[in-house]
C-alpha positions as CSV (number, residue, x, y, z in Angstrom):
1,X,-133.9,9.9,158.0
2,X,-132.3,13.0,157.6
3,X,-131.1,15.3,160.3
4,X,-133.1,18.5,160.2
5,X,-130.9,20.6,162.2
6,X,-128.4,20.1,159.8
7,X,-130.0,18.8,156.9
8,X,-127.1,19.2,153.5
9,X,-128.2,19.1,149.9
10,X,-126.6,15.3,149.9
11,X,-128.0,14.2,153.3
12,X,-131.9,15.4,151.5
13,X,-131.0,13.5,148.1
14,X,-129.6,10.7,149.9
15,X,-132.6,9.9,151.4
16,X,-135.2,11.1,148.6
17,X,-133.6,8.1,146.5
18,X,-133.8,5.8,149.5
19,X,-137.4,6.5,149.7
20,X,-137.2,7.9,153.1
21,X,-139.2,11.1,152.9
22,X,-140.5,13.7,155.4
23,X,-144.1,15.5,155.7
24,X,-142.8,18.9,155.3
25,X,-139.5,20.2,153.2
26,X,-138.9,23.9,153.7
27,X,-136.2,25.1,150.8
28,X,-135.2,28.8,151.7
29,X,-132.0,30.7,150.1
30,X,-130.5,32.5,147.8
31,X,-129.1,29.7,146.0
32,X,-132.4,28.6,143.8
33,X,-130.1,25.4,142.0
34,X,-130.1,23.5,144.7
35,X,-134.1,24.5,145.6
36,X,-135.2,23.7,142.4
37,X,-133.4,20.2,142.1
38,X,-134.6,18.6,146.0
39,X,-138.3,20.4,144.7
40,X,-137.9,18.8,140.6
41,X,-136.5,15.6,141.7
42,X,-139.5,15.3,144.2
43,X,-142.1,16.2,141.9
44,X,-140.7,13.8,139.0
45,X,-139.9,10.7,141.2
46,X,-142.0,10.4,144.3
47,X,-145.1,9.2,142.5
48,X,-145.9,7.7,139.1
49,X,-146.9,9.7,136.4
50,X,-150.7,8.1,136.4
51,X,-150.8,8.9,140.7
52,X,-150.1,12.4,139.6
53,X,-153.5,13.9,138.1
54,X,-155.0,13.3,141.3
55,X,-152.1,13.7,144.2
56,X,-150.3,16.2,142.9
57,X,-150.4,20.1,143.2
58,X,-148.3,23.0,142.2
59,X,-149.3,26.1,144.1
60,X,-147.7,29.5,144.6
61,X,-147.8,31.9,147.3
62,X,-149.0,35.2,146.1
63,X,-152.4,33.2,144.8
64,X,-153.4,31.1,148.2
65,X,-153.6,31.9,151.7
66,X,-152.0,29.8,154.5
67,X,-154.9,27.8,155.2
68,X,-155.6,27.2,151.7
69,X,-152.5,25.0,151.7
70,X,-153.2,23.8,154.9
71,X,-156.8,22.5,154.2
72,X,-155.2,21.1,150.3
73,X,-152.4,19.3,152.9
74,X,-154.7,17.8,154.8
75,X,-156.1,15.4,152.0
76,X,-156.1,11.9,151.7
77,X,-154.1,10.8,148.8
78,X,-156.6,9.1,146.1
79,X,-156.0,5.5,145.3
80,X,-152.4,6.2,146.2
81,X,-149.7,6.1,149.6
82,X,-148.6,10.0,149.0
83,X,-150.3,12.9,147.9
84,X,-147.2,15.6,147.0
85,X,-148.1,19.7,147.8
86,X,-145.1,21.7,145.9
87,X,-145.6,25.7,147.1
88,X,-143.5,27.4,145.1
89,X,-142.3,31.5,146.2
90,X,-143.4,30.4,149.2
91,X,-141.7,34.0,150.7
92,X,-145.2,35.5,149.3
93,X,-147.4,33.5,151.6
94,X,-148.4,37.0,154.2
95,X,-149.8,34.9,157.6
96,X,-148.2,31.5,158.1
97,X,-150.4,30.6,161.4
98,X,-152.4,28.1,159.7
99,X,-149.5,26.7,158.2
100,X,-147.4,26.3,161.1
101,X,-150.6,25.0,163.2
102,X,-150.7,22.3,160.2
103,X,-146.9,21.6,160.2
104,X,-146.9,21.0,163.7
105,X,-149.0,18.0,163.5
106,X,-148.6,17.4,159.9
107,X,-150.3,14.0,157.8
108,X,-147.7,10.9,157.3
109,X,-149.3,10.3,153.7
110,X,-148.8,14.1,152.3
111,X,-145.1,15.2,151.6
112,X,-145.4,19.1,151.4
113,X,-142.3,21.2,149.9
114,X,-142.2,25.2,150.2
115,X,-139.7,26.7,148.1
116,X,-138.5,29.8,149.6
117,X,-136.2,31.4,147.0
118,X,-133.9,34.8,147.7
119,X,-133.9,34.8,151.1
120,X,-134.6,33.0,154.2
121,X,-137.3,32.3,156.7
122,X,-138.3,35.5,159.1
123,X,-136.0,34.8,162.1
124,X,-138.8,36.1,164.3
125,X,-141.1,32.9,163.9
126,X,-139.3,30.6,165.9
127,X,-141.9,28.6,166.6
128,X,-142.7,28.0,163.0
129,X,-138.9,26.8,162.5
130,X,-139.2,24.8,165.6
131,X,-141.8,22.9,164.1
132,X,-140.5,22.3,160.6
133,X,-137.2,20.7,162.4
134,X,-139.1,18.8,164.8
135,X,-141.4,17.7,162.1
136,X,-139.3,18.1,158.8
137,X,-136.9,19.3,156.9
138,X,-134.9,22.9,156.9
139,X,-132.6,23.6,154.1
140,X,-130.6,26.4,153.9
141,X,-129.5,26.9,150.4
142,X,-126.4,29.1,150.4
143,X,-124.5,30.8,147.5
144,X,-120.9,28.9,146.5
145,X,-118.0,31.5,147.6
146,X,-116.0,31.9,144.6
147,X,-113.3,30.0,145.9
148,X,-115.6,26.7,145.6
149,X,-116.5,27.0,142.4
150,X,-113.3,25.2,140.8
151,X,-114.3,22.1,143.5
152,X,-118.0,22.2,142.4
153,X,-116.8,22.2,138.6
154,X,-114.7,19.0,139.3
155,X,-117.3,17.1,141.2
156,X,-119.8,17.9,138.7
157,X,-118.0,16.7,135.8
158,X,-116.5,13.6,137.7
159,X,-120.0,12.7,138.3
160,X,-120.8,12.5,134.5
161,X,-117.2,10.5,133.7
162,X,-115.8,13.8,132.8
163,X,-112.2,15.2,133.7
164,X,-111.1,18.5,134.2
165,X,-107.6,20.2,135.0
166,X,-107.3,22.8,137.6
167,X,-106.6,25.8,134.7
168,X,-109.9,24.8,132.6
169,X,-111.9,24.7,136.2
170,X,-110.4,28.2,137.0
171,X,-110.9,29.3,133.5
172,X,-114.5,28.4,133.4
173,X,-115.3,29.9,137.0
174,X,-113.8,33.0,136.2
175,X,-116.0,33.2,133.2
176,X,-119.2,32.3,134.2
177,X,-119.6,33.2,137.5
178,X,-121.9,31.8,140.8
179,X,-125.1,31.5,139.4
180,X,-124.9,27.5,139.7
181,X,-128.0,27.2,137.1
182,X,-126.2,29.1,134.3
183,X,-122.7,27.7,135.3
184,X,-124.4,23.6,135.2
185,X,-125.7,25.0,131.7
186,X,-122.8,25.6,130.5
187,X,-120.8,22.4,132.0
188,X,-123.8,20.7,130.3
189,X,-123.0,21.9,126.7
190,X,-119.3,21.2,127.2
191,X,-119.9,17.8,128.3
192,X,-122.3,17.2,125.1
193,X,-119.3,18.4,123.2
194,X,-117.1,16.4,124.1
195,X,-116.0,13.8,121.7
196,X,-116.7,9.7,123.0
197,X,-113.5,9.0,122.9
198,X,-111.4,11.6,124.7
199,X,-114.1,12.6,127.9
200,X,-111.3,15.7,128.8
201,X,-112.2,19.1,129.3
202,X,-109.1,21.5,128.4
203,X,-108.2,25.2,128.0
204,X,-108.4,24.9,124.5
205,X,-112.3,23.1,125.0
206,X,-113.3,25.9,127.0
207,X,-111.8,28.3,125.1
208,X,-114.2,26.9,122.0
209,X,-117.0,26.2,123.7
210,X,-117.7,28.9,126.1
211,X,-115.9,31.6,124.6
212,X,-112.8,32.1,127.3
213,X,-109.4,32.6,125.6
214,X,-107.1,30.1,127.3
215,X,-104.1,32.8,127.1
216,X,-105.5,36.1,128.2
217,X,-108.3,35.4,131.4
218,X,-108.4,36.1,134.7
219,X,-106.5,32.6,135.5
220,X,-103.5,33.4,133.7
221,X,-103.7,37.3,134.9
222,X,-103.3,36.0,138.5
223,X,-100.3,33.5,137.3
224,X,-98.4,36.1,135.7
225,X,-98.9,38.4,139.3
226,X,-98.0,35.8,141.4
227,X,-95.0,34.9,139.4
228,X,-94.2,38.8,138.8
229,X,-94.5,38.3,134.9
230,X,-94.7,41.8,134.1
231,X,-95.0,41.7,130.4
232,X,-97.5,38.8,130.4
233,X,-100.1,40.4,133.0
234,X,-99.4,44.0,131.5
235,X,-100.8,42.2,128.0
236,X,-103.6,40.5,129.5
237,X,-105.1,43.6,131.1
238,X,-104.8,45.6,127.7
239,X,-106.5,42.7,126.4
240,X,-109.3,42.7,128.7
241,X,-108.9,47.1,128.3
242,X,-109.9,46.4,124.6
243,X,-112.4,43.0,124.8
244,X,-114.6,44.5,127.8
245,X,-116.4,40.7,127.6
246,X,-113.5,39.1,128.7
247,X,-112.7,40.3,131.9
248,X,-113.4,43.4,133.3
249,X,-112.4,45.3,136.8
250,X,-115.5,44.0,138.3
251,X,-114.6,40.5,138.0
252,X,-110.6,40.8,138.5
253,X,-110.5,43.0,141.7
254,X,-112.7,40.1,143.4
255,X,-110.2,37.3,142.6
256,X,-107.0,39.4,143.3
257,X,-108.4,40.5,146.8
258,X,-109.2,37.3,147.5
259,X,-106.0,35.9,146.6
260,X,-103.7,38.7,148.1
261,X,-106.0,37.8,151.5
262,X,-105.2,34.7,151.7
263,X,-101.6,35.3,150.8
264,X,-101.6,37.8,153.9
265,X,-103.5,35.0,156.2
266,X,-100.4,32.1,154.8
267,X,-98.0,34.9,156.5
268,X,-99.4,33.5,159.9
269,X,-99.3,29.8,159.3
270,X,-97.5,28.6,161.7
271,X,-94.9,26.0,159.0
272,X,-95.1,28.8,156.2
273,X,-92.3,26.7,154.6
274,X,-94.7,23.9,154.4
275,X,-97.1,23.1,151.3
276,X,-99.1,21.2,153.4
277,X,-99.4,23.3,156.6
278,X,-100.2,26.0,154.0
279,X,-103.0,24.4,152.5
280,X,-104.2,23.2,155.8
281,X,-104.0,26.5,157.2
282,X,-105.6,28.4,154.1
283,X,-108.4,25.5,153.9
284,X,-107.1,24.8,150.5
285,X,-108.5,21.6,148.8
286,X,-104.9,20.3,148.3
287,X,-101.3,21.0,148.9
288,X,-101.0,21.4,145.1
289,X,-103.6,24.4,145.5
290,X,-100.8,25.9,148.1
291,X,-98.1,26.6,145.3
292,X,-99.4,29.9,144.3
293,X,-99.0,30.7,148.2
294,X,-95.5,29.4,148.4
295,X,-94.5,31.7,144.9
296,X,-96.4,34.8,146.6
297,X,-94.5,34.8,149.8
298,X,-91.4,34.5,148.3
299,X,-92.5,37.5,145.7
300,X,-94.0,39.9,148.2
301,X,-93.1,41.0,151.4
302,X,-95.9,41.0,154.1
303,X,-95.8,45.2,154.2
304,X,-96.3,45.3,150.5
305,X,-99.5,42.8,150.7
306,X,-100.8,44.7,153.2
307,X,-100.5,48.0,150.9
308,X,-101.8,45.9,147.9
309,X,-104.7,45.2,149.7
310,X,-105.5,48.6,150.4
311,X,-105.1,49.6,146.5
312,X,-107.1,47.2,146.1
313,X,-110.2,48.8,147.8
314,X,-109.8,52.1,146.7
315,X,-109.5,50.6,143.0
316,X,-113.0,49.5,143.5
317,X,-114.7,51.7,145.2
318,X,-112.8,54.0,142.1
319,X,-114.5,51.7,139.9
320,X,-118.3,52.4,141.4
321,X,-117.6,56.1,141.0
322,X,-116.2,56.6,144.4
323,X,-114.2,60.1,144.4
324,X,-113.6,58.9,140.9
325,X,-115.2,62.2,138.6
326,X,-113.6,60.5,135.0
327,X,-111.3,57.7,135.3
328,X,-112.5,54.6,133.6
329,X,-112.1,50.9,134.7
330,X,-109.3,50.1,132.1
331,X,-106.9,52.8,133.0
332,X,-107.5,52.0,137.3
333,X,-106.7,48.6,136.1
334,X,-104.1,49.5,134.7
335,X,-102.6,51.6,138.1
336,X,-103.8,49.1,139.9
337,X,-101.1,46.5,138.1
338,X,-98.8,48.7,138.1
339,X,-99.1,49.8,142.0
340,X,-98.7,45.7,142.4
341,X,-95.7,44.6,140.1
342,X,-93.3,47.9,141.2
């Protein structure tokens, strides 16, 4: 049975597929992937499709009251062991005392799921939490930091026989982004791409199938900074200056703050002539992840990160118009690059 208090995305499917299910599942966040796949995989798999007419209900928040889904919860499935109640925007239901009275004593034979999407329950009604741990489950769907997103691409794909070098993973991140629904849709399409008998994805796969040039993206921007290739990043940025699509300031001051953070945190590590100790230090998946570190230490001085940093943030607050009357994002890039590789 699954732990409520700290209830994972893996710990809830784990046990779903067992057969192991709770009376109540409360899915808040603002990640709505990983709500919608615990809520689908519950509606499509907890009962047969001929149980369904009869114990199954979708309902939605802003149309029913708390005690209309409490009175529908209390029901006796019909000719069947479950009856299954998905709420969906369940953050429109306005009083939730008839709920929570339900939840805290809650039927055995009806499995109730309340998708809470964009944001999380009111902090305020602890005794409505109290009962949906003691009772159920509580999942807290988070957004993936960007740094993740590489690891999540990998996992994905490794879960559907598909590999995936570090460059493509980066690549594809970069491109698409943290909305996990549009970024799965687009893993999807390169997976179906793929040919049967080489089950790779590559820079060149990505760059034909979602549109990312393998030469000029934000990956190969932050290689040619690290390494102090100033021709190479110089013609990346005009490229992005002149295919707005590609990359834009939006997207690249994100990943080189990020980046020049952590390059300011691997100044502290304790063995900073270490791989290992740096990727421990850094939380890095692996050592290999660590060799960007090792290059940026030996190319930048701890003062000149900490002034990098700094042009950093007034690049883009620059960019959002901050005491900024008429310089556009293309030419504080281009300062910006310059400020870092001189």
């Amino acid at each position: 049975m699954a732990d409520t208090k700290t209830a994972t995305f893996e710990s809830i499917m784990h046990d779903l597929k067992a057969r192991r299910f709770m009376p109540v599942y409360y899915l808040m966040g603002d990640e709505s992937y990983y709500i919608d796949k615990i809520s689908d995989y519950i509606a499509d798999n907890v009962l047969p499709p001929e149980e369904r007419d009869f114990n199954q209900t979708v309902m939605f928040g802003s149309d029913v009251t708390a005690a209309q889904i409490a009175d529908a919860a209390k029901r006796y499935p019909m000719m069947s062991e479950y009856q299954v109640l998905i709420v969906k925007e369940a953050q429109n239901i306005k009083n939730t005392d008839a709920l929570e009275f339900y939840i805290k004593s809650p039927l055995g034979s009806t499995i109730l799921v309340l998708c809470h999407k964009n944001g999380f329950i009111d902090k305020r009604k602890k005794s409505l939490v109290a009962a949906i741990e003691k009772n159920g489950v509580l999942f807290e769907s988070k957004k993936l930091r960007e740094r993740d997103l590489p690891v999540f691409i990998e996992k994905y794909l490794l879960a559907r026989s598909v590999g995936i070098d570090p460059k493509s993973q980066q690549m594809i991140a970069d491109s698409v982004g943290a909305d996990l629904s549009r970024l799965t849709g687009e893993l999807d399409k390169l997976v179906l791409a793929l040919p049967e008998n080489d089950r790779r994805v590559t820079p060149q796969v990505v760059e034909e199938q979602v549109g990312v040039s393998k030469d000029f993206n934000a990956f190969e921007l932050r290689d040619a900074i690290v390494n102090r290739n100033v021709l190479k990043a110089n013609a990346i940025v005009k490229y992005f200056n002149e295919n707005p699509k590609a990359g834009s300031i939006y997207a690249l001051l994100p990943m080189l703050f990020s980046y020049f953070q952590n390059l300011m945190m691997a100044y502290y590590c304790p063995q900073r002539d270490s791989q290992d100790a740096v990727a421990k230090w850094l939380d890095l998946r692996s050592p290999w992840a660590a060799k960007d570190y090792m290059i940026g230490m030996r190319n930048f001085s701890g003062v000149k990160v900490l002034q990098i940093i700094s042009q950093i943030r007034i690049a883009d607050a620059k960019s959002k118009g901050l005491d900024n009357p008429n310089t556009p994002p293309g030419e504080l890039m281009k300062e910006l690059l310059f400020f870092i590789l001189h």
